[in-house]
C-alpha positions in Angstrom: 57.1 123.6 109.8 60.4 124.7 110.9 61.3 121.4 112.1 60.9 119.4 108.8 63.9 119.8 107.3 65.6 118.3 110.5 63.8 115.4 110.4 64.4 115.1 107.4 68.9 115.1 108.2 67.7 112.7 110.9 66.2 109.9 108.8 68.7 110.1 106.2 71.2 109.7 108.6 69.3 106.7 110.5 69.1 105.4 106.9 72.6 105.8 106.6 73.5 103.7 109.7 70.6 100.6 109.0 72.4 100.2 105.5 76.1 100.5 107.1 75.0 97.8 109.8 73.0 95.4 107.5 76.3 95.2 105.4 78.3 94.9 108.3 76.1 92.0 109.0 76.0 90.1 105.7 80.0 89.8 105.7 79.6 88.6 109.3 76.8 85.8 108.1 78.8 85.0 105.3 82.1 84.5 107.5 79.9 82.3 109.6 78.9 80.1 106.6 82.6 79.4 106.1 83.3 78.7 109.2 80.4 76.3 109.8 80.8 74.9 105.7 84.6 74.3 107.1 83.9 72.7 110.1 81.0 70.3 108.9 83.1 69.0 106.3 86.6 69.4 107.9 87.6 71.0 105.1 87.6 74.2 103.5 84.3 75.3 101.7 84.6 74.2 97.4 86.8 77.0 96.0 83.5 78.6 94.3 81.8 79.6 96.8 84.7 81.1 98.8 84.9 83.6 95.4 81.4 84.0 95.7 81.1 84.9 99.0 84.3 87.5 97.9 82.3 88.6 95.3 79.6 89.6 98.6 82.0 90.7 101.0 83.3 93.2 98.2 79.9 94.4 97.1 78.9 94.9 100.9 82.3 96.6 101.2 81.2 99.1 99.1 77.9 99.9 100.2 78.9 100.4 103.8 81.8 102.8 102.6 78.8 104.5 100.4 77.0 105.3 103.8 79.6 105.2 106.5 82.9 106.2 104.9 86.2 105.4 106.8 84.7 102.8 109.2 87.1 99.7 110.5 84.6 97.3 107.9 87.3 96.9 105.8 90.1 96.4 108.0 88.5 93.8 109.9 87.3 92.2 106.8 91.0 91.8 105.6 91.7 90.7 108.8 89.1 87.7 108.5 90.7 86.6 105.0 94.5 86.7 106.8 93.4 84.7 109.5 91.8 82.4 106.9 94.9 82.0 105.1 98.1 81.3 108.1 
């Protein structure tokens, strides 16, 4: 089957971008979480689960680099934590 190896590239690759957006999505749930934690209690979420929730962003971070090398992830999430902090 000449075509096998092709479909093979093709599901990797679909693979690839299903991991990449997945991560891409857990930093955005998580940066939702603040935001709701924050504006239920008018305050900023308890200090341990903001390091928690770095702890994710990092580990997600690095899977979506893994698959999709060079994508704005990162930039925009540093963006979210400078917003957080002015």
């Amino acid at each position: 089957m000449p075509n096998e190896p092709m479909k093979e590239k093709e599901v990797t690759e679909l693979l690839r971008d299903l991991v990449w957006l997945n991560a891409v999505i857990a930093t955005e749930l998580i940066q939702i979480t603040e935001n709701s934690s924050a504006l239920l209690r008018k305050s900023p979420p308890p200090a341990s689960c903001l390091r928690d929730h770095q702890l994710l962003r990092e580990t997600a971070l690095l899977i979506a680099n893994r698959c999709r090398p060079g994508t704005a992830l990162a930039e925009h999430l540093t963006k979210h934590q400078q917003d957080k902090s002015t």
